[in-house]
C-alpha positions as CSV (number, residue, x, y, z in Angstrom):
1,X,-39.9,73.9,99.0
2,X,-39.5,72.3,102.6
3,X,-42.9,71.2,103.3
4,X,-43.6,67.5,104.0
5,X,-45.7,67.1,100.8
6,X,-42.9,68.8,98.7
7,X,-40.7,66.5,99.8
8,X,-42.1,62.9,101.0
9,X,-45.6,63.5,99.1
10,X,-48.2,61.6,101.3
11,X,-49.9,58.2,101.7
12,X,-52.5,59.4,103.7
13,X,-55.5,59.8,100.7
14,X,-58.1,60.8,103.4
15,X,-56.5,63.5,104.5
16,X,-55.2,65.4,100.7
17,X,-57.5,67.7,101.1
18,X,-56.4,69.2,104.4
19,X,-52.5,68.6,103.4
20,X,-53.2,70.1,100.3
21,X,-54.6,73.6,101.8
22,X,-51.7,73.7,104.3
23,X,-49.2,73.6,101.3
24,X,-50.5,76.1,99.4
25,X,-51.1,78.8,102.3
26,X,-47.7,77.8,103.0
27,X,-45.2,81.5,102.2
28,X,-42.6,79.7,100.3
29,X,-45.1,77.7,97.6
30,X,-46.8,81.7,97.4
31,X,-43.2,83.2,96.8
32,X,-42.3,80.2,94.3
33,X,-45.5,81.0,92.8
34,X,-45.1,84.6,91.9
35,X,-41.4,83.7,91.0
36,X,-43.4,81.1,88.1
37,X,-45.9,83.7,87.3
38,X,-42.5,86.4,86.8
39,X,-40.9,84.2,85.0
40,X,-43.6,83.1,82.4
41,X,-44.2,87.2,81.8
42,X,-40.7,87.4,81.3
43,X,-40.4,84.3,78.9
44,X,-43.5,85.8,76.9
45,X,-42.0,89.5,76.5
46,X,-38.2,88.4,76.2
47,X,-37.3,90.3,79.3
48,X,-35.5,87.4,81.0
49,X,-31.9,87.5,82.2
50,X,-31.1,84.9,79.0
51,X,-32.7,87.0,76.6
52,X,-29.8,87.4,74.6
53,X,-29.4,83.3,74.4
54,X,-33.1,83.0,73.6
55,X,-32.4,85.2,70.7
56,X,-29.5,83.6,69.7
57,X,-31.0,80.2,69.7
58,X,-34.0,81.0,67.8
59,X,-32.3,83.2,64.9
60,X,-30.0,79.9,64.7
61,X,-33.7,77.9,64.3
62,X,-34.9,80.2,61.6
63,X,-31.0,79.9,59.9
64,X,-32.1,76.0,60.0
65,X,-35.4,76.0,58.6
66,X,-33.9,78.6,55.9
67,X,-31.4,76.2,54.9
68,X,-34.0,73.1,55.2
69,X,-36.2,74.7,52.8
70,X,-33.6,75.1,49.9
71,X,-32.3,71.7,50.8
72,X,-35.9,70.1,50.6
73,X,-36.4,72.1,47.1
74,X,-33.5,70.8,45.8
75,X,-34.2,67.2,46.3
76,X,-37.9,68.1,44.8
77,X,-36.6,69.5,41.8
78,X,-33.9,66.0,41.3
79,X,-37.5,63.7,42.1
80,X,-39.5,65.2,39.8
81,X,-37.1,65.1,37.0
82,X,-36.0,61.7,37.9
83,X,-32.4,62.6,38.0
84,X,-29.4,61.1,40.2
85,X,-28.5,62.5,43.1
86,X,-25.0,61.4,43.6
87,X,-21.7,61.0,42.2
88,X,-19.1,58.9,42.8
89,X,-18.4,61.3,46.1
90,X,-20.6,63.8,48.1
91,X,-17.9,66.1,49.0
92,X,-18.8,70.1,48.2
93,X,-16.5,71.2,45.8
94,X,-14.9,68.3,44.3
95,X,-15.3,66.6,40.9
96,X,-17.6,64.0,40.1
97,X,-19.7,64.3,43.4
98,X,-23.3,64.4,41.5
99,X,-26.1,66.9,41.0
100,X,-27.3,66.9,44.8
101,X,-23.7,68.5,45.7
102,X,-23.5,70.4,42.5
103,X,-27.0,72.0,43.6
104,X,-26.0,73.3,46.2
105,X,-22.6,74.7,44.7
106,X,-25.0,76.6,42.7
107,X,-27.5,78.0,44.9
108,X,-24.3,79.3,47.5
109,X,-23.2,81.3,44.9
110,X,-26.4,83.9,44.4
111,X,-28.0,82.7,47.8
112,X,-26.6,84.2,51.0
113,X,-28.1,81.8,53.6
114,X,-26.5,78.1,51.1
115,X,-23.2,80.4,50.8
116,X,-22.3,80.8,54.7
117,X,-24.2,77.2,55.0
118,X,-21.4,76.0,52.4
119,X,-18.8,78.1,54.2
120,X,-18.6,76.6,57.2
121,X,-19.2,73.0,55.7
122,X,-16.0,73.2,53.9
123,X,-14.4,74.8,57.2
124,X,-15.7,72.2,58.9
125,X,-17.2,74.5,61.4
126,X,-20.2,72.2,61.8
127,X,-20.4,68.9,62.3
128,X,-24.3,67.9,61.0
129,X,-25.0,69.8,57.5
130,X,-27.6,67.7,56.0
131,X,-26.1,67.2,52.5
132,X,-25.5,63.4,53.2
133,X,-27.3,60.4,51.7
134,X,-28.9,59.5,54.7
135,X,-30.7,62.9,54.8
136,X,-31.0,62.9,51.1
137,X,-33.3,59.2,52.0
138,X,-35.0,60.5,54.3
139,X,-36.1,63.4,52.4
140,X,-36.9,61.4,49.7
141,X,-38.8,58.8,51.8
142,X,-40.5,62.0,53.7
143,X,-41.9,63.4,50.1
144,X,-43.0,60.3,48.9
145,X,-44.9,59.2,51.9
146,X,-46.7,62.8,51.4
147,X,-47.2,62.5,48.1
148,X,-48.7,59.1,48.4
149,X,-51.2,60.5,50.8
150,X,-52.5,63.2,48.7
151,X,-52.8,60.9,45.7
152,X,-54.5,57.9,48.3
153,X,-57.0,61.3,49.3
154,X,-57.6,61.8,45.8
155,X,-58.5,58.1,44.9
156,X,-61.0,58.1,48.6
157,X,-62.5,61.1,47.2
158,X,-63.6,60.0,44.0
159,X,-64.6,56.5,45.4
160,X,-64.5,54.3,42.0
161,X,-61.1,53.6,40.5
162,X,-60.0,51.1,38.0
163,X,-56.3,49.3,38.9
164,X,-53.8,48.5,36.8
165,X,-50.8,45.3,37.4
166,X,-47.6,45.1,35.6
167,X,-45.3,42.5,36.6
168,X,-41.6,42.7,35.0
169,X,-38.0,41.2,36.7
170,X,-36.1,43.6,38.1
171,X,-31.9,44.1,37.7
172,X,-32.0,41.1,40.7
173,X,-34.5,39.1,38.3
174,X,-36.9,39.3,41.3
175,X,-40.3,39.7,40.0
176,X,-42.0,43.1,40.8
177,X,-45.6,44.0,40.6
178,X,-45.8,47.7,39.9
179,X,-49.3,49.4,41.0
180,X,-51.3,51.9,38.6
181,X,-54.4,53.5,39.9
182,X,-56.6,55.2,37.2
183,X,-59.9,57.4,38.9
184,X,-61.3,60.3,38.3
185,X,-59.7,63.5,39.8
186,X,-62.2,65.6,41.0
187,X,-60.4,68.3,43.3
188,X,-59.0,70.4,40.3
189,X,-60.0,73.7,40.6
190,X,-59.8,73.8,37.0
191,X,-61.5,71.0,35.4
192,X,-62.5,67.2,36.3
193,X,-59.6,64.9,34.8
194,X,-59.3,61.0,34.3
195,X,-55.9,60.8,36.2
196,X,-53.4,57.6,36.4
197,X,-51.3,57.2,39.9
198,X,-48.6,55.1,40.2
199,X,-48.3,53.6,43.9
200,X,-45.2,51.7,44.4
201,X,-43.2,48.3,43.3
202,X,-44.8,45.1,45.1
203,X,-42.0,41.9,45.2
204,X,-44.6,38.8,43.4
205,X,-43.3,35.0,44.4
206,X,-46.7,33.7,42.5
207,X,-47.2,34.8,39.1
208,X,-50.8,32.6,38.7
209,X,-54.3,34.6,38.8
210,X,-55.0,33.8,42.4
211,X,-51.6,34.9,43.9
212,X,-51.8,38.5,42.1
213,X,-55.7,38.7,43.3
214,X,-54.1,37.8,46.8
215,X,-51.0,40.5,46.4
216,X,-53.7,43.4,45.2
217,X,-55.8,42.8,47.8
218,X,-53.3,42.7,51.1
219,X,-52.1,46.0,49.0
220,X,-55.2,47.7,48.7
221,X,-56.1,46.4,52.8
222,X,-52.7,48.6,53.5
223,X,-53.4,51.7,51.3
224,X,-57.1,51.7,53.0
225,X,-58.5,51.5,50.0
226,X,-61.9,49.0,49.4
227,X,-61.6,46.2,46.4
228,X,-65.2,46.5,46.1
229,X,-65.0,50.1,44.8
230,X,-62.9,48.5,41.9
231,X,-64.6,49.4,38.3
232,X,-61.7,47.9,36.0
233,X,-58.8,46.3,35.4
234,X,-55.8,45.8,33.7
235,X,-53.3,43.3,33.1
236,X,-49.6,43.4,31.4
237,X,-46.5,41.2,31.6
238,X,-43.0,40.9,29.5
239,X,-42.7,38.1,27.2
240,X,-39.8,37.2,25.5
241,X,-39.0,36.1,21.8
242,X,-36.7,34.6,19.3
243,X,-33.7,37.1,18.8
244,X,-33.6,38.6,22.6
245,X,-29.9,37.7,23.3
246,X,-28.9,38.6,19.4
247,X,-30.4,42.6,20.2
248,X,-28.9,42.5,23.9
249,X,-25.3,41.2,23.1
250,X,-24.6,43.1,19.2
251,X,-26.1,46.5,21.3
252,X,-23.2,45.9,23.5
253,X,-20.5,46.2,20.4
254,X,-21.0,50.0,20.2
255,X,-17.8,51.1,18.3
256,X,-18.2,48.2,15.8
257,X,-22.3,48.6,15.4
258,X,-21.5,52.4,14.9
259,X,-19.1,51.6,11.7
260,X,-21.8,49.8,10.0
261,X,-25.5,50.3,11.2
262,X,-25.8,53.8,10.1
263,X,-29.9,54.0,10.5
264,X,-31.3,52.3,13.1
265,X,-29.9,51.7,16.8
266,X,-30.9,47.8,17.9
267,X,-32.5,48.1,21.4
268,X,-32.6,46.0,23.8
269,X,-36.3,44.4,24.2
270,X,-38.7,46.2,26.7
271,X,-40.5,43.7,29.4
272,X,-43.1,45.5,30.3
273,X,-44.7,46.2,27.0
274,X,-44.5,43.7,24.4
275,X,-46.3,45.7,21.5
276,X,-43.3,48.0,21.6
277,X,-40.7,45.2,20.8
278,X,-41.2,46.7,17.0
279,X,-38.7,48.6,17.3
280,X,-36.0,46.5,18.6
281,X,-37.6,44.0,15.8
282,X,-37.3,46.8,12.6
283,X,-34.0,47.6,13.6
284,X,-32.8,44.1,12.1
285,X,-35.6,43.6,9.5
286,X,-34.2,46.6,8.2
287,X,-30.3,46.3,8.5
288,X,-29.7,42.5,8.5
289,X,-27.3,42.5,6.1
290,X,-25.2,45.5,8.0
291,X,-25.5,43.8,11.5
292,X,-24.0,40.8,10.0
293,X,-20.8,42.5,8.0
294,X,-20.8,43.8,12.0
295,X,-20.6,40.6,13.4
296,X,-18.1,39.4,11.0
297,X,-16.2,42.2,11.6
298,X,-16.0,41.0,15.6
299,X,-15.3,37.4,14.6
300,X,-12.2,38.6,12.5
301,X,-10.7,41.6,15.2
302,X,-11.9,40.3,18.3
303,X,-9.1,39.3,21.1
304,X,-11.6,37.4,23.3
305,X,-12.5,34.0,22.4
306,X,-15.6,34.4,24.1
307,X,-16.9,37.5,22.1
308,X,-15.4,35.7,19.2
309,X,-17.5,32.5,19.7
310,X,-20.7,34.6,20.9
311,X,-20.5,36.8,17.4
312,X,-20.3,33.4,15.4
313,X,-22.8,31.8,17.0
314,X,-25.0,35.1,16.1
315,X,-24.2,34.9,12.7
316,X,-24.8,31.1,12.4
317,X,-27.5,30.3,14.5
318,X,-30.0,34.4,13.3
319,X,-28.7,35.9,10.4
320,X,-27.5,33.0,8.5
321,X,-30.2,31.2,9.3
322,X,-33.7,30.9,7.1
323,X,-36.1,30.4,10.1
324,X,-35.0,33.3,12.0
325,X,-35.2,35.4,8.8
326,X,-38.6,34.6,8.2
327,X,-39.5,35.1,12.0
328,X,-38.3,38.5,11.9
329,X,-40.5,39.5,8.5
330,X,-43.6,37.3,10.1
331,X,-42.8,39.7,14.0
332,X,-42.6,42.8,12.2
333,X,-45.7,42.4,10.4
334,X,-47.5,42.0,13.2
335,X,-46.0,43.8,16.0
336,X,-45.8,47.4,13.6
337,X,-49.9,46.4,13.2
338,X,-50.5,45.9,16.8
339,X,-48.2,49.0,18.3
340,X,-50.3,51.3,15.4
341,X,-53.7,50.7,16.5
342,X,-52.5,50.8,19.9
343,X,-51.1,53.6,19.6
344,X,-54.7,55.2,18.4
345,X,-56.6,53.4,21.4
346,X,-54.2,55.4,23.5
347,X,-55.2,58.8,22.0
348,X,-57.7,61.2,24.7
349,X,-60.4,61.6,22.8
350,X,-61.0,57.6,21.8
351,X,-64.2,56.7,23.3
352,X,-65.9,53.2,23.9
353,X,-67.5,53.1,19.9
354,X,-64.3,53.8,18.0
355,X,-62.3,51.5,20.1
356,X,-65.0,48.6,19.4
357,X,-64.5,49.4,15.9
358,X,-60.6,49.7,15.7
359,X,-60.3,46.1,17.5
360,X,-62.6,44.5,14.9
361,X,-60.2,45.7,12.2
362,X,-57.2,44.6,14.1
363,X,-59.5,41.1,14.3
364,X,-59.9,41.0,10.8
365,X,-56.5,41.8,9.8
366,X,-55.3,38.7,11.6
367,X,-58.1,36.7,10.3
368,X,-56.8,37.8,6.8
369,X,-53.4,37.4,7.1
370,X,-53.6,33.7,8.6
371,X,-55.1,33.2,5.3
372,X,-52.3,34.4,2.7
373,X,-49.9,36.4,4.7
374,X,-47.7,33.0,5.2
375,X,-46.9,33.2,1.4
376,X,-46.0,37.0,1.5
377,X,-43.8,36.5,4.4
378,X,-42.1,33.9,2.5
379,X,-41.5,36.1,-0.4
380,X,-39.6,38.9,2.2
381,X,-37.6,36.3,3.6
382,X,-36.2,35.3,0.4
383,X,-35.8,38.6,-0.5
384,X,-33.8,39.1,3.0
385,X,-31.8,35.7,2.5
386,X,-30.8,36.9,-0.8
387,X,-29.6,40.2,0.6
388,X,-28.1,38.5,3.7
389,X,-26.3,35.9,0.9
390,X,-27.9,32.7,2.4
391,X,-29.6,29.5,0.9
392,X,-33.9,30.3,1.4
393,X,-34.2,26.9,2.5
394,X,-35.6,25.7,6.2
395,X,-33.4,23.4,7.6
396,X,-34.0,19.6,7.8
397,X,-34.7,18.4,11.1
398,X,-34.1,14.8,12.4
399,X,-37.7,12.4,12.1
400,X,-38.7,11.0,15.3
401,X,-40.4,7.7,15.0
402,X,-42.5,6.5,17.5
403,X,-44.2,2.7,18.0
404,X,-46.9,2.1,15.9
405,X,-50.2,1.3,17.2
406,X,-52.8,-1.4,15.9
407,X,-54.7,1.0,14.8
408,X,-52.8,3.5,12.9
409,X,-51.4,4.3,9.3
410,X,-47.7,4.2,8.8
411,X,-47.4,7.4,7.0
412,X,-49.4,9.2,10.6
413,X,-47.2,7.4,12.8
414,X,-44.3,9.6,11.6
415,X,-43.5,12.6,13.2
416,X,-42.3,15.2,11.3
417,X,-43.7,13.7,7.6
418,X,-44.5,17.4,6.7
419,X,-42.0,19.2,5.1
420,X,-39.8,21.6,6.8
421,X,-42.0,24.5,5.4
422,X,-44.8,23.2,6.3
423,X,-44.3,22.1,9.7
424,X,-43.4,25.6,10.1
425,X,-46.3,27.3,9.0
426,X,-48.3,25.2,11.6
427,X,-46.7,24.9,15.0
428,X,-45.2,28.4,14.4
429,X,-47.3,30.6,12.1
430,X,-50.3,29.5,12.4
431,X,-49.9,28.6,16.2
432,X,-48.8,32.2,16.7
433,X,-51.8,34.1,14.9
434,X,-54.4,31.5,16.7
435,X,-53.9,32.8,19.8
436,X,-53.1,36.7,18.8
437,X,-57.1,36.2,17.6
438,X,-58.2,34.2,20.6
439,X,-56.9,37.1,22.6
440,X,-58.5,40.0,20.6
441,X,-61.7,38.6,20.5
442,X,-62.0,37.7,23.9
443,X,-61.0,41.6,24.0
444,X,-63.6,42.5,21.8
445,X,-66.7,40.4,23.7
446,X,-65.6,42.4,26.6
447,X,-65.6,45.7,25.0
448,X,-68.8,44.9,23.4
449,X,-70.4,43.9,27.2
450,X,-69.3,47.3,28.2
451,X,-70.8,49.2,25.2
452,X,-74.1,47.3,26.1
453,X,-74.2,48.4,29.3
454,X,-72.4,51.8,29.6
455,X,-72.7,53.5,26.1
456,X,-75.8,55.3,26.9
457,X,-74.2,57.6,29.7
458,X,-71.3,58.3,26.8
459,X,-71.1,61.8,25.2
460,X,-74.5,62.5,26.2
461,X,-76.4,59.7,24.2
462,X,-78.8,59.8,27.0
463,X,-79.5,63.2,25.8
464,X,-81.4,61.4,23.0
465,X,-82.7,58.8,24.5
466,X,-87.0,58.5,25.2
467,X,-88.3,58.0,28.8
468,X,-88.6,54.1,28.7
469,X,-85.5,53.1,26.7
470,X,-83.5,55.1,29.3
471,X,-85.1,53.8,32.6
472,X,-84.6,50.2,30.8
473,X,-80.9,51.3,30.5
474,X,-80.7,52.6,34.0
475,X,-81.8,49.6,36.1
476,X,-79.7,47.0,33.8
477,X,-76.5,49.2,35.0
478,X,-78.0,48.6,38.7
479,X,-78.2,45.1,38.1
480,X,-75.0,44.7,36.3
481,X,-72.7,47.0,39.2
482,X,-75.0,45.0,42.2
483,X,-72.2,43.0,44.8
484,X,-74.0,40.8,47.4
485,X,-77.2,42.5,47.3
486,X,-75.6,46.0,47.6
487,X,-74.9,48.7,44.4
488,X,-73.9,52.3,44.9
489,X,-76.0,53.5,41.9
490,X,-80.1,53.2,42.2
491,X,-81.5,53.0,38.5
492,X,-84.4,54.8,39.4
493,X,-82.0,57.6,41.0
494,X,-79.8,57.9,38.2
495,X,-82.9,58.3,36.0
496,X,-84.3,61.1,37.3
497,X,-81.0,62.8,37.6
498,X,-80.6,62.5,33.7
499,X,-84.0,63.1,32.8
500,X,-82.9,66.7,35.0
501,X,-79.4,67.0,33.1
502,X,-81.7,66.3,30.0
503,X,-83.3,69.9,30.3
504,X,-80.3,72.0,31.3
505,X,-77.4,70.3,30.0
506,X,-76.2,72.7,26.9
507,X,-76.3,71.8,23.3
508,X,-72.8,72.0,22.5
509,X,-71.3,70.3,26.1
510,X,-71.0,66.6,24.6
511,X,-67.8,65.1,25.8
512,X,-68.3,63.1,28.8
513,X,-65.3,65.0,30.6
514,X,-67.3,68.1,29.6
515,X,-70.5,67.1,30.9
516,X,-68.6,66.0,34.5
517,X,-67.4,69.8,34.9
518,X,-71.3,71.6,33.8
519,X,-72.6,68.8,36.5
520,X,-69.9,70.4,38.7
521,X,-69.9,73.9,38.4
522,X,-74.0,73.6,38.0
């Protein structure tokens, strides 16, 4: 175009009206117009002079997205299996360059489309093929950052959602927060389901109440999801024990352990779940005396003064050592009770009753065994001394005397006048068993809370339930769920919607699951 307002545009605004019907009446904006109009025709049917490049260009899109696909479903199928991706190269072809690479190898040789992608890869005939770790990232980051939007659409649909915290170190012994969220999945086609979601690794600088209320809270700000519509909680963290390093270091000693532990494998201790240290615990209640011919054997033929030093402090300071024997009888005992019943608690079908019922008898086994299970334990450590070959005897430690006040007897102003035993049975045993029951039956109150308020809507009890006692039930779970004023469920709502599920719900539909899919499909 050669028109003024082609070229310079204007500045006179008062006038754009006028300009503008000059420029188009002008013949070479008409011409250029029907040239556009031509053009666009052209672009739409394929009919233009570069049709053959236009064809070329988008057969070499849909070779892309073909070999995109089978790229993208290989890096689902390593994800969901949790399975390495790499070697110690990521060259096609070559040995030890992981199951990414090895994938592929696989899929070029039935699949057309990955076998000329793979062909000119290794001819280096193009220079981006997307099989490299950065892409490999990106898809990974790309899938989880889709999944974690489904599962965050899931948890918004159901509204209510319990959260559960686990802090353990990580390899840089940074401690990490990992984020469980337990609701109810309601988009199944199939059937409602209590579903658990993991969310991601938080890094936690404050390991006190406060700073993990703080790190949930900016988490769940991020994830748009409202604390208020929190209905539970749970708790876990790693502790550590007596006999950590001895499981870590003789697991290390493979071809020596292998020679003479012929049952059970030590394991190193779990931190994330403390209950399942029983295992790492029965593999030397149960093989003491083998472990320590093993570590004999590494004090004898060892080269290294340090392995040499490390073994014989083992066998001096745990096996050959009274106190450590009877620790590992007394952690046994309880750890193998504790993992059992948790174990049951666990189980699907457990519902708020039976659990009541199996922590009581977990209460009263404790309760029990502070009573007479010192003396029993005693009797198994002997038993293992005598099969380990040492004396049954707790060691004599130094007295510590302290100045005497005024008002005290001589005999109380020395530390340490108990005997060995029993010094042993109170700060450790006893100390130990005090606060396993201090725990469970703060447990237990809080179970009990919850069967007070919540045990009529479980596994249709409600079905039985008269007109009075049930609106009495109903407006105590309004007041108990009320927040500043405000509760999502209206007690004389719910009522009426159960005295309705009262005449339709069917006989045999008593789970609470069950009853959640009738409502639904109703």
């Amino acid at each position: 175009m050669t028109t003024n307002l082609a070229e310079n545009g204007i500045d006179d605004w008062h006038n754009l009206p006028t300009k503008l019907r000059e420029h188009e009446s002008n013949p070479e904006h008409c011409a250029n117009v029907v040239k556009w109009v031509d053009l666009q025709k052209g672009l739409k049917l394929k009919a233009t002079i570069d049709k053959d490049i236009e064809a070329q260009i988008d057969k070499e899109k849909t070779r892309w997205k073909m070999i995109l696909v089978r790229i993208i479903a290989v890096v689902t199928t390593l994800s969901r299996n949790g399975l390495p991706f790499r070697g110690t190269n990521e060259k096609i072809y070559e040995k030890n360059n992981g199951l990414f690479c090895q994938l592929i190898e696989f899929l070029a040789e039935f699949d057309p489309i990955m076998q000329d992608h793979v062909r000119r890869v290794v001819d280096k005939e193009v220079q981006n093929h997307y099989l490299s770790y950065k892409i490999q990232n990106e898809l990974i980051i790309l899938l989880a950052n889709e999944i974690k939007e489904k599962i965050l659409d899931k948890i918004s649909k159901a509204k209510y959602f319990s959260v559960i915290l686990d802090c353990t170190p990580d390899l840089s012994h940074e401690e990490k927060m990992s984020i469980i969220i337990r609701c109810v999945d309601i988009e199944d086609t199939n059937q409602v389901k209590v579903e658990e979601f993991f969310l991601g690794f938080i890094k936690v600088d404050d390991m006190w109440g406060l700073g993990l209320f703080n790190q949930l809270e900016d988490t769940l700000n991020k994830l748009n999801l409202n604390i208020d519509d929190i209905r539970g909680q749970g708790y876990n963290n790693g502790s550590n024990m007596k006999g950590l390093h001895f499981v870590c270091w003789i697991n290390t000693s493979g071809d020596v352990l292998k020679t003479y532990v012929k049952g059970l494998t030590p394991k190193p201790l779990s931190v994330t779940r403390w209950e399942s240290h029983v295992k790492s615990v029965k593999a030397i209640r149960y093989q003491a005396l083998e472990l320590g011919d093993a570590l004999i054997e590494i004090v004898n033929s060892s080269k290294e003064d340090i392995v040499m030093a490390e073994a014989k402090g083992l066998c001096k300071n745990a096996l050959e050592d009274f106190e450590f024997l009877i620790s590992l009888c007394f952690w046994y005992k309880i750890l193998d009770k504790v993992n059992r019943v948790s174990k049951i608690l666990q189980q699907e079908e457990m519902n708020l009753e039976d659990a009541i019922t199996r922590i009581n008898e977990l209460i009263v086994f404790f309760q029990k065994f502070r009573e007479d299970g010192f003396e029993n334990m005693m009797k198994e450590a002997n038993e293992l001394a005598n099969d380990v070959g040492i004396d049954p005897t707790f060691p004599i430690k130094r007295v510590v005397r302290r100045k005497k006040h005024f008002d005290e007897d001589v005999e109380a102003n020395v530390e340490g006048s108990q005997s060995p035993e029993d010094n042993f049975r109170v700060s450790y045993f006893l100390h130990i068993i005090d606060q396993a029951l201090t725990s469970l039956k703060y447990r237990f109150e809080q179970f009990e809370l919850y069967e007070e308020i919540f045990d009529f809507l479980f596994n249709a009890k409600f079905m039985s339930i008269g007109e009075e006692k049930l609106m009495e039930h109903c407006i105590k779970l309004q007041r108990y769920l009320e927040h500043n004023k405000q509760c999502d469920i209206h007690g004389k709502d719910l009522f009426n919607d159960l005295r309705a599920l009262q005449t339709i719900l069917p006989k045999e539909v008593t789970k609470s699951i069950d009853i959640l899919d009738f409502i639904r499909s109703y």
